[in-house]
N, C-alpha and C positions, 0 to 999 in steps of 0.2 A: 439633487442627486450627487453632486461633484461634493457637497459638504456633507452628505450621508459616507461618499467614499473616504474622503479627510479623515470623519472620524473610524471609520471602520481600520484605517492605516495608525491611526494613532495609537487605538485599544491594541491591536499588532504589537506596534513597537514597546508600550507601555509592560504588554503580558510577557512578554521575551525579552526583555533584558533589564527586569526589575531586581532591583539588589539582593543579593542573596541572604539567605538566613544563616545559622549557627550549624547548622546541617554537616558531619566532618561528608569527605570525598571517599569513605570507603564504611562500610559496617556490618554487622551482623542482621537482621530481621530479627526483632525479639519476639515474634509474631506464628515466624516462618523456622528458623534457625539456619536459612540461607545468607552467605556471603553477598552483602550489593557493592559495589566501587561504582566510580563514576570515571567515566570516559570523557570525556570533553574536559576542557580547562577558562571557561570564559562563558558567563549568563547569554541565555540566545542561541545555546547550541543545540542541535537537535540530527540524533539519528533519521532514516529515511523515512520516508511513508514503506507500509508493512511488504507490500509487492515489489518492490525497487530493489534490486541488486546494488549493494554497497560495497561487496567486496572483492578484493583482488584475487587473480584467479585461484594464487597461493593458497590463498583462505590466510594469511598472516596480518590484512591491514583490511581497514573499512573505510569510506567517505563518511564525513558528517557536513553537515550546514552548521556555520557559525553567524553571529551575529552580522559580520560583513564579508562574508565569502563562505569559503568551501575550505576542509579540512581531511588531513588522514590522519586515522589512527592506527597506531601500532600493536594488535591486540596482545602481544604477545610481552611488551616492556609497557606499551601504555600511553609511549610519547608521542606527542599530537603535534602537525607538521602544517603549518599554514599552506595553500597550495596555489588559493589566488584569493586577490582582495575585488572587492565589489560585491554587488547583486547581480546574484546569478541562477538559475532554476535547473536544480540536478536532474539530470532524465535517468543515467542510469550508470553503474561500470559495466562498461563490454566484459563477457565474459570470457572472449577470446583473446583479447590482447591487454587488461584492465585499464582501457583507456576510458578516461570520465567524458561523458556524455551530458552538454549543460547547453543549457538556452543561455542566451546572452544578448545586450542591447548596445549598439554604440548610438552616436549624432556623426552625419556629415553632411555640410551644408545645408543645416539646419532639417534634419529629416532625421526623423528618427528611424533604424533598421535594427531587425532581430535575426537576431542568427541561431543557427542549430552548429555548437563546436564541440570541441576533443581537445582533450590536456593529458599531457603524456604524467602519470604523476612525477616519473623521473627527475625528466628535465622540467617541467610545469611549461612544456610548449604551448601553447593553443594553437588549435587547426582552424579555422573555417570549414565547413562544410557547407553548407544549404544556407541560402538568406531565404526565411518565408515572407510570404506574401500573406496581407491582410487574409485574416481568417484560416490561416495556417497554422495548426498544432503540432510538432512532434512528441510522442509520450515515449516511444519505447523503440529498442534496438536489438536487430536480433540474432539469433544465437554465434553465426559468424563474421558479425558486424559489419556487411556487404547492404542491409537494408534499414532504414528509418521506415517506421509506422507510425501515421498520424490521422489527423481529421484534416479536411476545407468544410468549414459553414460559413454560408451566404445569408446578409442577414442586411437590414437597412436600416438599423435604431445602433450602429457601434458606439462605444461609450456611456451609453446607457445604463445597461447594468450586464459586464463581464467579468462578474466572478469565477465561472468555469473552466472558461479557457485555458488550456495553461496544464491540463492533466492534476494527476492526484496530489505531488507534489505543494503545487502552489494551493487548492484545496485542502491541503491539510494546513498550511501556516496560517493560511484564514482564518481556521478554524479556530484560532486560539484565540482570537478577538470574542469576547463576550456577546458582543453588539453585533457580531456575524452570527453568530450559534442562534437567538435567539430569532434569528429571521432563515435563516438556512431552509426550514420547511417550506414555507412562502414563495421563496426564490425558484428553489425544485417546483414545484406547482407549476409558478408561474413563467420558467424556461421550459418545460415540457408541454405546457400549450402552444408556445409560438409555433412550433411546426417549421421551424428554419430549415431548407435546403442543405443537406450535409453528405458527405461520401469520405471514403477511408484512403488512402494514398499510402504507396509504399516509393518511398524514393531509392535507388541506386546509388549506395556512395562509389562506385567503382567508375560508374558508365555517366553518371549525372541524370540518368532518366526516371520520371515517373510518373507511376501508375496509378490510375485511381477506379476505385470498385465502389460499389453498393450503394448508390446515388439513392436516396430516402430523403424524409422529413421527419425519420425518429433521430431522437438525442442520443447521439454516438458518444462512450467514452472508455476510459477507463480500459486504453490500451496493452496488453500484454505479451508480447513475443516469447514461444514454449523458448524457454533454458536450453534446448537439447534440439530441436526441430527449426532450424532456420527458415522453415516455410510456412509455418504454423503462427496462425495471431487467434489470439482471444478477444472480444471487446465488450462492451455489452451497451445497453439501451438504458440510457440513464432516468432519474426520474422515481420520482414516488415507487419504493419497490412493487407495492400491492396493484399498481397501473402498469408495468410493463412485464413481459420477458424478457428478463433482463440478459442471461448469459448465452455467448455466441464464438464460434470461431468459425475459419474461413483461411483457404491457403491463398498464399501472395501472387497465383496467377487468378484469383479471382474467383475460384472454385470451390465447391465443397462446405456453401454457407451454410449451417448446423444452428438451431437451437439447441442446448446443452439440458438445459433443465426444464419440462412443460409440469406444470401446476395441475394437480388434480382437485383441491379444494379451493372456494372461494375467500381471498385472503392469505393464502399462500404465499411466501415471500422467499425469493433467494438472492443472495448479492455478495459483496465483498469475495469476489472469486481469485482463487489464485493456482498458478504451476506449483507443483510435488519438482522436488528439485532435479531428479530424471527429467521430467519434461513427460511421463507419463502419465499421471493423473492430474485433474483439475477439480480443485476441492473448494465449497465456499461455504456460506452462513447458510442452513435453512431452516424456515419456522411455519410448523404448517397446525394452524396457521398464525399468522403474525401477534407474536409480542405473547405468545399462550405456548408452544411445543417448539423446542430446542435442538438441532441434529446440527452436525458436521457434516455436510454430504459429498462424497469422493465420486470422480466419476473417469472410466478408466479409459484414456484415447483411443485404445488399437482394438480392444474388444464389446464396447459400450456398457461393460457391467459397472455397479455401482452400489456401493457399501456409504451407510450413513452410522454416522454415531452419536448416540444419545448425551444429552448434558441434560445438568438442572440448570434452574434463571439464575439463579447467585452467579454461575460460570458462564454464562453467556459475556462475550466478549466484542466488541466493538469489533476487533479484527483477531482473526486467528491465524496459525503459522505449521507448520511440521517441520521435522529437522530433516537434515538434509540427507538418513539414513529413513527416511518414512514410517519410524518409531516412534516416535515423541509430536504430541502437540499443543500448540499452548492458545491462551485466549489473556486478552490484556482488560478485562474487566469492562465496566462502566458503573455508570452511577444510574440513581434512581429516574430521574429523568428521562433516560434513553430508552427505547423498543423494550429490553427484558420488564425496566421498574423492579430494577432486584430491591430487595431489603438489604441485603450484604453483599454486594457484587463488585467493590472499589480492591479487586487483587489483581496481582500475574500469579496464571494459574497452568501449571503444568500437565497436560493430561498422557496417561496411558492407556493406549486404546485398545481393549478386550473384546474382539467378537462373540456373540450368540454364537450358542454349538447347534448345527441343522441335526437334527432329531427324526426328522421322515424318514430316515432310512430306505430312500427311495421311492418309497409311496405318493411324493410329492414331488412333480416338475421344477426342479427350482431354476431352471436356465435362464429364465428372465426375468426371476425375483429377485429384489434387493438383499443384499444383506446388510443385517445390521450387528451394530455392538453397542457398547458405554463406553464410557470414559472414565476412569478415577483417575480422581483431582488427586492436588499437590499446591498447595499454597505455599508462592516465592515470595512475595515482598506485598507487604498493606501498601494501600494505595490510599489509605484513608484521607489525605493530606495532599492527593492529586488533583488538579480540577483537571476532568475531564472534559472543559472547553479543548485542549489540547490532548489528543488521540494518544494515548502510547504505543501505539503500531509496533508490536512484540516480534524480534524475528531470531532465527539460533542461528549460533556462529557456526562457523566451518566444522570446529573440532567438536561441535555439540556437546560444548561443556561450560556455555552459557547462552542466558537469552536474553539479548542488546531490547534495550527500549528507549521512549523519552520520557520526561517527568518533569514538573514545575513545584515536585516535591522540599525542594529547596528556596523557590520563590524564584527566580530565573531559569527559564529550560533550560536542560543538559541532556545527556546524552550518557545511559545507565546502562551497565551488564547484573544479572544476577546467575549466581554461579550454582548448575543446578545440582549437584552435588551437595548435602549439605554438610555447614563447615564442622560437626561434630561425627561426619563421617558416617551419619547412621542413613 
């Protein structure tokens, strides 16, 4: 196992920071007639995973991951700002004060400790916050950065195989390893039967106190604090989509545990969920049913209605995004391989989403009918040339007049804007 993780760390390092091709750092789409530039300055760099807040509250600058630390950039000139050196595992920017949120590891006295910190980008202070304890995760930080949101699993095989750990983040660098992708199935399988003892904990950065809820033996992940509802977490139950229910929230005193989405056919699959940047809807993938029928489905916090929207498999996207005005939304492709098996599906694909017009004119009770619409596409940038070993987790800027991705379209990741405007104006 220790020499299965070797090389899984090597294929890692190999995919991320292999020399770059001829590729310039800015161009047109002959494809698309969209503007692409490139964000980052150095192979190995990569925007966040797609649910991660990167940016400052301004909306002027964003974190990325580089090859040996953590970076800003400055959306607005472009210029990218080292901020710290090492490895380190981005959680999130506060969105109240845009302090970077990172896991981090020291040695003392021969012990290795991790820590949950904050870097001011300013000054690049680092705080301490929380030392976890074995089997301690922090994913996510919430809206007035007063709580950490994480997991404890209890488990007696550590070092065995903990790939998960670690939140989306560290699962997505994985993922760029070949030699991971091709076992990733296997691993889900086979972490979703252990049946490990796990619960949800909210720590106190004010008081130091915490709490922990929802003591189970299902696979807790995929943590989300609402944008907007500092009491409000999302999570879901990891694992083979088609085996669990997967989407869930629940408020920080403990109350109010919800399934979000229940399945009416067998093989129905929902996941990759995420906050509407209100903090008022929560929108993810659903395929009913799996890898066969395609839908965006919103689902609305405060009055439980829920509007789904249709795509074809070409548009079917690994992860999808809305902007931060709930007009626009995109999907970052995949390849043949993946759930859809599109034929042509390697784009960033911009949609506009067009409701069905109700027609009953009354005749028909719709209060607790769905609504649905489409989507027309909008093809940004070929991806033909991407492996999607590595995710491009698509998300729009502030000013929604680009949508940041990553790509190994160069032969080194970077960290890409495509500008959705196109450059001939039309």
């Amino acid at each position: 196992m220790k020499q299965f993780l070797f090389s899984i760390a090597a294929a890692i390092f190999a995919t991320t920071v292999r020399a770059q091709t001829d590729l310039p750092t800015e161009w047109i789409d002959a494809d698309t007639g969209h503007r692409v530039v490139q964000l980052s300055t150095e192979p190995g760099s990569e925007s966040l995973y797609f649910n991660l807040n990167p940016f400052t509250p301004d909306g002027k600058s964003m974190v990325i991951t580089t090859s040996n630390g953590i970076a800003l950039v400055n959306l607005e000139t472009r210029a990218v700002e080292k901020i710290v050196e090492g490895r380190v595992h981005i959680i999130m920017v506060g969105h109240k004060t845009g302090k970077i949120y990172i896991g981090q590891t020291d040695i003392a006295d021969g012990v290795t400790n991790r820590w949950i910190c904050r870097i001011d980008p300013s000054t690049k202070a680092v705080e301490k916050i929380l030392k976890l304890a074995r089997g301690q995760e922090v994913s996510t930080v919430n809206a007035d950065e007063t709580l950490l949101g994480g997991t404890f699993t209890e488990r007696n095989d550590w070092g065995t195989n903990n790939f998960f750990n670690g939140g989306p983040n560290r699962r997505n660098d994985i993922a760029t390893a070949d030699a991971y992708r091709g076992k990733k199935g296997t691993m889900m399988e086979e972490r979703l039967a252990k049946h490990y003892p796990m619960e949800l904990f909210f720590y106190n950065i004010v008081t130091s106190e915490t709490k922990k809820f929802n003591r189970c033996t299902d696979w807790l992940g995929h943590l989300q604090f609402s944008p907007s509802d500092p009491t409000l977490l999302m999570f879901c139950h990891e694992g083979p989509w088609h085996k669990v229910d997967r989407i869930w929230t629940i408020r920080t005193d403990g109350s109010d545990l919800k399934l979000i989405h229940q399945r009416t056919m067998i093989m129905e699959i929902a996941g990759h969920e995420f906050f509407s940047s209100d903090g008022k809807t929560i929108w993810y993938d659903l395929q009913t049913p799996r890898g066969e029928d395609f839908w965006v489905a919103g689902y609305e916090i405060a009055s439980g209605a829920r509007t789904w929207y249709h795509l074809q498999r070409d548009e079917w996207g690994v992860h999808f995004n809305v902007s931060p005005d709930g007009n626009l939304f995109s999907s970052d492709g995949g390849d043949d391989k993946m759930v859809a098996h599109a034929d042509n599906g390697k784009w960033m694909y911009l949609f506009r989403p067009e409701l069905i017009e109700d027609r009953s004119a009354g005749n028909v009770t719709t209060t607790n009918l769905i609504q649905t619409g489409v989507f027309r596409s909008e093809k940004l940038v070929n991806m033909a040339k991407h492996d999607y070993a590595l995710e491009p987790n698509g998300m729009f800027s502030p000013d929604m007049k680009w949508l940041i991705f990553r790509s190994n379209l160069s032969g080194g990741n970077q960290a890409y804007a495509v500008e959705l405007k196109r450059a001939d104006g039309k």
